[in-house]
Backbone as numpy.savetxt, mean C-alpha at the origin, in Angstrom:
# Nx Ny Nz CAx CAy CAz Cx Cy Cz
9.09 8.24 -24.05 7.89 8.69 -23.36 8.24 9.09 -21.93
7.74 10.61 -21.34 8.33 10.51 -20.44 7.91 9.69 -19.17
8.51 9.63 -17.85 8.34 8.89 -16.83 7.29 9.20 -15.71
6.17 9.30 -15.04 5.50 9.74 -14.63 5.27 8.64 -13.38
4.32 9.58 -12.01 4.47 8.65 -11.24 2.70 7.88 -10.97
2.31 7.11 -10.33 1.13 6.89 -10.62 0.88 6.09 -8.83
-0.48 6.85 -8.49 -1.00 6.29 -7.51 -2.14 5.68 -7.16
-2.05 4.56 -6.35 -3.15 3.32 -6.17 -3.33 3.54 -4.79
-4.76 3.83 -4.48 -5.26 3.74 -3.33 -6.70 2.83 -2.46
-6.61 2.77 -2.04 -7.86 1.90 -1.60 -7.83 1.31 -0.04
-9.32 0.37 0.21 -9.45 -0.04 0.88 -8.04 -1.51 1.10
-8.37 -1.73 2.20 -7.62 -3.26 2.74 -7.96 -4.07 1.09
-7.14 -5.09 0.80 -8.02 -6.17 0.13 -8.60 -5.79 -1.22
-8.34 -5.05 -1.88 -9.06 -4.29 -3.09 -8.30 -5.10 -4.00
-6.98 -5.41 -3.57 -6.05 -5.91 -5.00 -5.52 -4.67 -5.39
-4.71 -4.15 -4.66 -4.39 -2.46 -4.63 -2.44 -3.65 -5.19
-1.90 -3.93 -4.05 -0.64 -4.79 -4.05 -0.60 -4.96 -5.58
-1.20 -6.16 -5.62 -1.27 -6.98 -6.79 -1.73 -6.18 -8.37
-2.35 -5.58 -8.42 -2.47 -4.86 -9.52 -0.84 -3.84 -10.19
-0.58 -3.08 -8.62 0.37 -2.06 -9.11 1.51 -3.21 -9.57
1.89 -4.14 -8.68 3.36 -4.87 -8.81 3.22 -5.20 -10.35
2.12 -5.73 -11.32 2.05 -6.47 -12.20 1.96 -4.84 -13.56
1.66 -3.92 -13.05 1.53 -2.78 -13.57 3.04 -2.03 -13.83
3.36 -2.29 -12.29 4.86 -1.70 -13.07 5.71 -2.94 -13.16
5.50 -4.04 -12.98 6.64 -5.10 -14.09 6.22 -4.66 -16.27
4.90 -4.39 -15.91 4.89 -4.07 -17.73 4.79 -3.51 -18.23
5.01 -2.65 -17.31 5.64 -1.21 -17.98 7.06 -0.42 -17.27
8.01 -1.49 -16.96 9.07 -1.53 -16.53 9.50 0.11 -15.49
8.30 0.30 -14.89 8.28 1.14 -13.30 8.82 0.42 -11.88
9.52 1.39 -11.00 9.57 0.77 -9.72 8.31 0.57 -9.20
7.80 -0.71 -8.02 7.24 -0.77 -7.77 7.23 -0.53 -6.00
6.29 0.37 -5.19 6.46 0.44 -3.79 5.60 0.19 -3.43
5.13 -0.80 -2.67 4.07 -0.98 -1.62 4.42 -0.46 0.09
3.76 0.88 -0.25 3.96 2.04 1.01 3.00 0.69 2.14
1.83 -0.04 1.65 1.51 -0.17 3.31 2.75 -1.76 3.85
3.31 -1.89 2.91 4.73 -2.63 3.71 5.21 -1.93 4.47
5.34 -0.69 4.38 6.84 -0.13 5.49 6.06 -0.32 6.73
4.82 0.24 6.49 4.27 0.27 7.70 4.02 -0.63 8.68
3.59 -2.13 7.74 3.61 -3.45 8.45 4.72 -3.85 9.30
5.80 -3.47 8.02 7.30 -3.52 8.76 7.58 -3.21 10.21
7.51 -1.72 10.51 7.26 -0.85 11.64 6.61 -1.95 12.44
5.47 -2.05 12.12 4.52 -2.50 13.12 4.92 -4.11 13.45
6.00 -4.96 12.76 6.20 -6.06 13.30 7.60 -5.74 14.02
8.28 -4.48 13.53 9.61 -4.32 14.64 8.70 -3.84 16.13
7.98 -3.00 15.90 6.44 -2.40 17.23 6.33 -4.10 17.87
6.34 -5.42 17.59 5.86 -6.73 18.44 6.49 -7.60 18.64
7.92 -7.68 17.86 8.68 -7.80 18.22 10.00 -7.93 19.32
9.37 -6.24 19.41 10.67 -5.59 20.70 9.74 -5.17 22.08
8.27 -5.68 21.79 7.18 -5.83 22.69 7.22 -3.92 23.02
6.82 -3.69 21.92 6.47 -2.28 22.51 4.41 -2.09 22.05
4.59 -3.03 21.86 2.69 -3.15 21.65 2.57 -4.25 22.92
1.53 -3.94 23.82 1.45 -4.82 24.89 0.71 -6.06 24.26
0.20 -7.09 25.70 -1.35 -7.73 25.58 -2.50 -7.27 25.44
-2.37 -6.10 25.59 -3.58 -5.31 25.64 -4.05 -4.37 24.49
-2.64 -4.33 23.83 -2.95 -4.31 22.46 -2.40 -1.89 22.24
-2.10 -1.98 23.79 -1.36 -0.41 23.72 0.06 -0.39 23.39
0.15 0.34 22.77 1.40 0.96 22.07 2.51 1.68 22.88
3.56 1.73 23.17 4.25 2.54 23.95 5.08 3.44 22.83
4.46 4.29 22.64 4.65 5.10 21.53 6.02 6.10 21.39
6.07 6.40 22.68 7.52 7.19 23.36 8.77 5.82 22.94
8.49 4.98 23.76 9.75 3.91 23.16 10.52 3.32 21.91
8.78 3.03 20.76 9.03 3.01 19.97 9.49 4.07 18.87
9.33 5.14 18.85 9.93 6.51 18.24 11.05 6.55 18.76
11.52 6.55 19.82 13.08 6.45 20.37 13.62 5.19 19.72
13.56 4.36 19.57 13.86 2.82 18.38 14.06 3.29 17.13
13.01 3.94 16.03 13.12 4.35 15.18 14.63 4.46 14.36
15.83 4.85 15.23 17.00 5.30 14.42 17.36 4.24 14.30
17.15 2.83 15.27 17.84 1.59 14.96 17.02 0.41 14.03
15.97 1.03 13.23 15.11 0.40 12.06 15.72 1.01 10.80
16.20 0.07 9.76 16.37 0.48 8.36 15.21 -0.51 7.61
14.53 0.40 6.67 13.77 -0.50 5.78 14.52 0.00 4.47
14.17 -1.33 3.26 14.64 -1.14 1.98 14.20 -2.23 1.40
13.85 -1.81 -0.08 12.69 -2.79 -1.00 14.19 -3.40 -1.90
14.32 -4.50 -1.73 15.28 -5.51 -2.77 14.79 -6.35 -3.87
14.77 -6.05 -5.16 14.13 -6.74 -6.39 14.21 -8.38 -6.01
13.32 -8.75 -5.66 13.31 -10.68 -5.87 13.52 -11.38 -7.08
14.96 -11.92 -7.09 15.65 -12.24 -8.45 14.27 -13.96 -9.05
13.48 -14.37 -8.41 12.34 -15.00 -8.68 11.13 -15.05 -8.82
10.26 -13.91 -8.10 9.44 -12.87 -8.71 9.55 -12.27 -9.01
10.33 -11.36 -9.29 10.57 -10.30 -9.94 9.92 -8.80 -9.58
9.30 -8.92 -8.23 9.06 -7.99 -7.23 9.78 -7.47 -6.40
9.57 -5.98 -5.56 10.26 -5.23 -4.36 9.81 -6.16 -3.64
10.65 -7.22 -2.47 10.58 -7.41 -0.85 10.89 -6.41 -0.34
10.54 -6.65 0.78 10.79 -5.09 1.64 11.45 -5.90 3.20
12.55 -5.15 3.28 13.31 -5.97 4.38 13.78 -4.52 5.47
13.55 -5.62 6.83 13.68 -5.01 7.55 14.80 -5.43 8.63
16.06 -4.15 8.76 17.50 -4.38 8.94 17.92 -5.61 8.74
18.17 -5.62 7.33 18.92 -6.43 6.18 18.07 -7.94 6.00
16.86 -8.15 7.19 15.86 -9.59 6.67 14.81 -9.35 5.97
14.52 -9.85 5.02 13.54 -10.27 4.20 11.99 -10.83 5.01
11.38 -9.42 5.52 10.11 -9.91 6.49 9.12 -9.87 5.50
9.05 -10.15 3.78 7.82 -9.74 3.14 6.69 -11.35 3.93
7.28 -12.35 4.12 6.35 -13.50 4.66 5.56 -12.75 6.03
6.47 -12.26 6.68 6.52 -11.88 8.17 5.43 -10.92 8.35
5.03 -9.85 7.59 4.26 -9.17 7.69 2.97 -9.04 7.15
2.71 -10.35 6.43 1.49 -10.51 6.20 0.78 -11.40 7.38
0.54 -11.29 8.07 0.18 -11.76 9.52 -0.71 -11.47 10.54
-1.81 -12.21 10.48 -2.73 -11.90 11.07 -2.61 -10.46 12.33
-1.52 -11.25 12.97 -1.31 -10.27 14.01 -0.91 -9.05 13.65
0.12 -9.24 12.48 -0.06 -7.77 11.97 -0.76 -6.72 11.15
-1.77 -7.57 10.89 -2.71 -6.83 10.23 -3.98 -6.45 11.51
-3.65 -6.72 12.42 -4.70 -6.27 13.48 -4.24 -4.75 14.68
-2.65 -4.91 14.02 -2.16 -3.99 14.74 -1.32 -2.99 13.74
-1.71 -2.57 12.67 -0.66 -1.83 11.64 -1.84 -0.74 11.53
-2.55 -0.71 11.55 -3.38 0.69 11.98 -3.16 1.75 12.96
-3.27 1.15 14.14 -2.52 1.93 15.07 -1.37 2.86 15.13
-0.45 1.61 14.08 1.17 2.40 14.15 0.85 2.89 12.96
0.12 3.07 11.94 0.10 3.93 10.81 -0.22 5.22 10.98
-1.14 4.73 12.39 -2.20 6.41 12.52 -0.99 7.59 13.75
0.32 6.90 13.94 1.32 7.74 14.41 1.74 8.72 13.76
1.83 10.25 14.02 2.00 11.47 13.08 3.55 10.94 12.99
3.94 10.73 14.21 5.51 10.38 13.24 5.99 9.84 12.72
5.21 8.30 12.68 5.77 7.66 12.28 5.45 7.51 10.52
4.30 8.17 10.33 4.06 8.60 9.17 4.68 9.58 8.37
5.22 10.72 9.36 5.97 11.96 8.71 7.19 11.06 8.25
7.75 9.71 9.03 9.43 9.14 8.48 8.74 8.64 7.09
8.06 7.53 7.04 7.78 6.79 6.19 7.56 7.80 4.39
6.15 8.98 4.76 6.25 9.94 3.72 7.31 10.21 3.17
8.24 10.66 4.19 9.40 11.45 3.66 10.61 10.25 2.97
10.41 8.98 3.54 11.06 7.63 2.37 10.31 7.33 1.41
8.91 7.56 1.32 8.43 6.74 0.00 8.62 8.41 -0.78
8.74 9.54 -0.38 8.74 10.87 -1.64 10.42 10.24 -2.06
11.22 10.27 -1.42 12.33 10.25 -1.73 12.71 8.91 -2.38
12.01 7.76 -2.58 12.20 6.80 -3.59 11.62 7.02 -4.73
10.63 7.82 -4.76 9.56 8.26 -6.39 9.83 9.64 -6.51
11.07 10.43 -6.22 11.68 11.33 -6.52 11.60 11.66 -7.84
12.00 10.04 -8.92 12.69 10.73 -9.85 11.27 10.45 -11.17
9.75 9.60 -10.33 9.43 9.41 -11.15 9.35 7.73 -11.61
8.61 7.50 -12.66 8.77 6.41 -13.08 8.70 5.23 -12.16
7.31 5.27 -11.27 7.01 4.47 -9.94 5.51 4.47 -10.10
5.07 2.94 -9.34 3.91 2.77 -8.89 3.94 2.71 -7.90
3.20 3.46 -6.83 3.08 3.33 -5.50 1.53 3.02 -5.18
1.06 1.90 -4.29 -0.48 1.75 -3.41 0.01 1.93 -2.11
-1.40 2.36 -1.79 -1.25 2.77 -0.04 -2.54 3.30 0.15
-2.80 4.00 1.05 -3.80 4.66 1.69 -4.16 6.30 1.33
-2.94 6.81 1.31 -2.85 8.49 1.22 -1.93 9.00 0.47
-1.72 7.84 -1.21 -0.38 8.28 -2.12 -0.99 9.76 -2.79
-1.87 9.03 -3.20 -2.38 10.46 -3.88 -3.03 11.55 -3.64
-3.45 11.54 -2.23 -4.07 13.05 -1.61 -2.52 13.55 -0.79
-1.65 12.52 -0.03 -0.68 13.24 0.65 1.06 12.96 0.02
1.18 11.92 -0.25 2.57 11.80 -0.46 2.33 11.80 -1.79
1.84 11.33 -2.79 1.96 12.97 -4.35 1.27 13.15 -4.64
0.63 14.63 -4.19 -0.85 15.09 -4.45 -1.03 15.27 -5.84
0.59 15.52 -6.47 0.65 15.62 -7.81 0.70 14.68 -9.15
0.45 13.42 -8.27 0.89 12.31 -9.01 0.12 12.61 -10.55
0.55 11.93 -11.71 0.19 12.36 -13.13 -1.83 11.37 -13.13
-1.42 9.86 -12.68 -2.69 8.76 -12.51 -2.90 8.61 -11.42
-4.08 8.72 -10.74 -4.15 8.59 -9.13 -5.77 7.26 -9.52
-5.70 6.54 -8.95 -6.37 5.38 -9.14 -6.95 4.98 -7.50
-8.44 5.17 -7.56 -8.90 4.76 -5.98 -9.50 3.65 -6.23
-9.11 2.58 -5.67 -9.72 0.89 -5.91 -10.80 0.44 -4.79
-11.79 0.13 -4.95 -12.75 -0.65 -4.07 -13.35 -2.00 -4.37
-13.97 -2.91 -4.19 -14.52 -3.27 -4.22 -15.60 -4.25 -2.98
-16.25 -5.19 -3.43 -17.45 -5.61 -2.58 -16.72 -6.35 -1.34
-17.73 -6.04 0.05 -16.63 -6.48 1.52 -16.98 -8.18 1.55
-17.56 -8.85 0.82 -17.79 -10.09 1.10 -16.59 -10.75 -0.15
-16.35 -9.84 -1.26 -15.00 -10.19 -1.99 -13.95 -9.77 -1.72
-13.90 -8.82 -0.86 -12.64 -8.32 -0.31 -12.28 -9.47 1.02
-13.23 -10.17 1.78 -12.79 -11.06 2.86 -12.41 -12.29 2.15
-13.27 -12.55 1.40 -12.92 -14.33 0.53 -11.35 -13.72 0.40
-10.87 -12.76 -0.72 -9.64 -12.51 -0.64 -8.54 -12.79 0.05
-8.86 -11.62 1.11 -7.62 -11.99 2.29 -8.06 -13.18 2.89
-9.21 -14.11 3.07 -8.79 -15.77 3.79 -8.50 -16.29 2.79
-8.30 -16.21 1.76 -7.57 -17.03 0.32 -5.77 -17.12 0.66
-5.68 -15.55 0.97 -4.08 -15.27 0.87 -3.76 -15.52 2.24
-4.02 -15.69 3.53 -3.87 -16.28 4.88 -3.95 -17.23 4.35
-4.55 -17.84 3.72 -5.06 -19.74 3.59 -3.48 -20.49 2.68
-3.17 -19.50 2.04 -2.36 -19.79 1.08 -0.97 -20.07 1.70
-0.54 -19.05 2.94 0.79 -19.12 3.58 0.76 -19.48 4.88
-0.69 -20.88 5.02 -0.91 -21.44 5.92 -1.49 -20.92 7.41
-2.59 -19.80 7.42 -2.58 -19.46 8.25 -4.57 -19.70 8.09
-5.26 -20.38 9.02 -6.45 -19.97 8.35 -7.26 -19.89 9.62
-8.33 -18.84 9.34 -9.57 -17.89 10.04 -10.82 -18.12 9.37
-11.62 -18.08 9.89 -12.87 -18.20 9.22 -13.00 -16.84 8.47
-13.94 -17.09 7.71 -14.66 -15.84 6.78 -15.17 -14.44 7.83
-15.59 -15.16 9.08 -15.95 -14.07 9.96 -15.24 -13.70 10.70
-13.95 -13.89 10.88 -12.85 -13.36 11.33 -12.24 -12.45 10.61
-12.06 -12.77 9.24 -11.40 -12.10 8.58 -12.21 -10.57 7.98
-13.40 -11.18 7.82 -14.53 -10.02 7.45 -14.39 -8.51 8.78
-14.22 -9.25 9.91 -14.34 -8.36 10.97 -12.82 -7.76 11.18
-11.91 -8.24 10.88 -10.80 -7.31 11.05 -10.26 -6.52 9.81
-11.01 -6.62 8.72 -11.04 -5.89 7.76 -12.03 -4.79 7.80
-13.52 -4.51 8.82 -14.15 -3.92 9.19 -13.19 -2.81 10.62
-12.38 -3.32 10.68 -12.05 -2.66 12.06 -11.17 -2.06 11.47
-10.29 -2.48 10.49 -9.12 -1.63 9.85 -9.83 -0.51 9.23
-10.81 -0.90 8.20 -11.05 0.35 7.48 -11.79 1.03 8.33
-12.09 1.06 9.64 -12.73 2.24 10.56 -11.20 2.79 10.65
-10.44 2.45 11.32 -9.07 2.57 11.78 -8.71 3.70 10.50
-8.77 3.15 9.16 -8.33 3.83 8.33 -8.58 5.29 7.73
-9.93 5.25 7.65 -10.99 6.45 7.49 -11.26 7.14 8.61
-10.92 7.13 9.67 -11.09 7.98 10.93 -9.91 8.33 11.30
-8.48 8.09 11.08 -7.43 8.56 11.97 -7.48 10.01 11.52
-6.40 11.03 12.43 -6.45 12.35 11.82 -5.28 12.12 11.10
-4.13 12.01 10.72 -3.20 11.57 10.29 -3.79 11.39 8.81
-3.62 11.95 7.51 -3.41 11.17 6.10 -4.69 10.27 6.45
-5.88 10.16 6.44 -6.81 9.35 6.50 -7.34 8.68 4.85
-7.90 7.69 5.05 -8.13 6.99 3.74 -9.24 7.33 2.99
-8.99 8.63 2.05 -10.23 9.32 1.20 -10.04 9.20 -0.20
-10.81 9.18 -1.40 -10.52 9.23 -2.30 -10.12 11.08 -3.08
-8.95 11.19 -3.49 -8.40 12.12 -3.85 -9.35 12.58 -5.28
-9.90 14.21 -5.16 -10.48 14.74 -6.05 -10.55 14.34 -7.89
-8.93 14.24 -8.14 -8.58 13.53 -9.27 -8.75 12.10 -9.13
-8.71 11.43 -8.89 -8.94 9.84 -8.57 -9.57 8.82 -9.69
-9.58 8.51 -10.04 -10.37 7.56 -11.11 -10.68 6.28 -10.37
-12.11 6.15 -9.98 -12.22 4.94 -9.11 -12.09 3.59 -9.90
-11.84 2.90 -9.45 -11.75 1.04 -10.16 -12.65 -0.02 -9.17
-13.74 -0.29 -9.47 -14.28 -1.13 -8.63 -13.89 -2.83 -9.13
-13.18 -3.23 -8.87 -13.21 -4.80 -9.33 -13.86 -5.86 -8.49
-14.95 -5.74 -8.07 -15.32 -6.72 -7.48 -15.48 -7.65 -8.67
-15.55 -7.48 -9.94 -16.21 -8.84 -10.76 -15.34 -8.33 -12.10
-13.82 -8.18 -11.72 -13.06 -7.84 -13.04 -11.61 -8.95 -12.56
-11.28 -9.65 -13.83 -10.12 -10.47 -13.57 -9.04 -9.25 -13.46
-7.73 -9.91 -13.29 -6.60 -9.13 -12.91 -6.26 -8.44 -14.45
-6.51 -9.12 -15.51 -6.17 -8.81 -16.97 -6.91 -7.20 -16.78
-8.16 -7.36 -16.69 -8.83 -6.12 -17.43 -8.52 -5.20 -16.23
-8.27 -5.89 -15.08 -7.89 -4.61 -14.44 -6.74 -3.65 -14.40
-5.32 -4.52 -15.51 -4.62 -3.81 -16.02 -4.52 -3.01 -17.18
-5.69 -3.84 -17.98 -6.28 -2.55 -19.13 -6.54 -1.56 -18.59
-7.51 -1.45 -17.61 -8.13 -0.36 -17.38 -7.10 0.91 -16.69
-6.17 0.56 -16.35 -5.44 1.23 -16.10 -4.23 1.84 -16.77
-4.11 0.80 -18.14 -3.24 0.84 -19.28 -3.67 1.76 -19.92
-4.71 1.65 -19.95 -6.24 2.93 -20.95 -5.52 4.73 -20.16
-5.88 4.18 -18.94 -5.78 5.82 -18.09 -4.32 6.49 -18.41
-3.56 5.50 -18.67 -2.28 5.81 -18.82 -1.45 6.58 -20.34
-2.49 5.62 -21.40 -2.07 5.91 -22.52 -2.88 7.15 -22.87
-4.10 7.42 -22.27 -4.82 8.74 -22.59 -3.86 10.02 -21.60
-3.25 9.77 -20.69 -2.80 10.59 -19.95 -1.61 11.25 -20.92
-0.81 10.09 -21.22 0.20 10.71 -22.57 -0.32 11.14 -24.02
-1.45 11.17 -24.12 -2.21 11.32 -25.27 -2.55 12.94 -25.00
-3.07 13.29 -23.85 -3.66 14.33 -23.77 -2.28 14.82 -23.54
-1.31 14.80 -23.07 -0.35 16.09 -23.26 0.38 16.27 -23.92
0.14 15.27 -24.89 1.32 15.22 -25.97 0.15 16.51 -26.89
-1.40 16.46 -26.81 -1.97 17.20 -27.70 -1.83 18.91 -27.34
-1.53 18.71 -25.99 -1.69 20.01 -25.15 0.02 20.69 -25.54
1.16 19.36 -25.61 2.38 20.06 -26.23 2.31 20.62 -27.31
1.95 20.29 -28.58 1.14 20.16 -30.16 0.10 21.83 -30.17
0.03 22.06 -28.93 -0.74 22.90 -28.94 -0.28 24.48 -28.66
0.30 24.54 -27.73 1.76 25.39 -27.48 2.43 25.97 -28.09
């Protein structure tokens, strides 16, 4: 069957991550979580203090840095997931972080730093046979993708969410903390000019606010097997 590439998009918190990783472990696809690189970026950006107290960016500095950042996704021989490490450490803990989720908007909404990142996630799903989530897989980095999948669901299940997964790796915020910087991202997200967060014409939306993780891989198993269905009829046809 051939290899095709498939894109997941959505809001913060949709279960965009978690769906694709479990999507392409079973159906033996690479898996990329594009808004890692970006986190990445944005924790080498606080790191090397090129994001102040004030929460400004020194945008000139950090683009001059750029050549001395390598990112690269390494299979976790115990989940059996891409980490995504940044010059040769393993920051997948590192970048789920409050702080960096309050500041990875900013550095996402950089034209350049988006033009590097595009041009690494086209060139890892080059050959195909990839799940990628993110923000702009399927309107900008593959407009052509074969399944383009836009995920939403409800903002009072999307916050329980992320204070579940903060709560989980010990970090905890109230519900109204978390509600509000998930409100500020997706302004952040849907307003930059840069690749902004829209649902792509082809798109097949998935709302799971009230679907377990199972059916939400049917439902996408479905889109998949009709996708090879219909061109195998359209080859047949030829």
């Amino acid at each position: 069957m051939q290899k095709i590439t498939i894109a997941i998009d959505g809001y913060s918190s949709c279960g965009k991550s978690t769906l694709a990783k479990t999507l392409a472990h079973k159906i033996h696809y690479n898996y990329i979580d594009s808004g890692a690189m970006y986190r990445a970026v944005t924790l080498f950006a606080l790191r090397h203090n090129y994001i102040d107290s004030s929460k400004k960016i020194n945008s000139k500095a950090l683009l001059e840095a750029l050549s001395n950042m390598e990112l690269k996704f390494v299979i976790n021989s115990q989940t059996h997931h891409s980490d995504i490490f940044l010059n040769d450490e393993n920051v997948e803990r590192e970048i789920r972080t409050m702080e960096v989720s309050d500041h990875v908007s900013k550095i996402s909404a950089i034209k350049e730093i988006r033009e590097k990142m595009v041009a690494l996630q086209r060139k890892i799903g080059k050959g195909k046979g990839v799940v990628m989530d993110g923000r702009d897989i399927g309107t900008h980095v593959f407009p052509n993708a074969e399944v383009k999948i836009f995920m939403i669901a409800d903002p009072e299940v999307r916050a329980k969410r992320r204070q579940d997964e903060f709560s989980s790796k010990g970090q905890y915020f109230t519900l109204e903390e978390v509600d509000m910087s998930l409100l500020k991202r997706d302004l952040a997200d849907i307003s930059r000019e840069e690749s902004p967060l829209i649902q792509a014409e082809d798109a097949i939306i998935l709302d799971n606010s009230d679907l377990t993780r199972e059916e939400q891989l049917e439902f996408v198993l479905k889109l998949i097997s009709d996708f090879h269905f219909i061109s195998k009829e359209e080859q047949n046809q030829q």
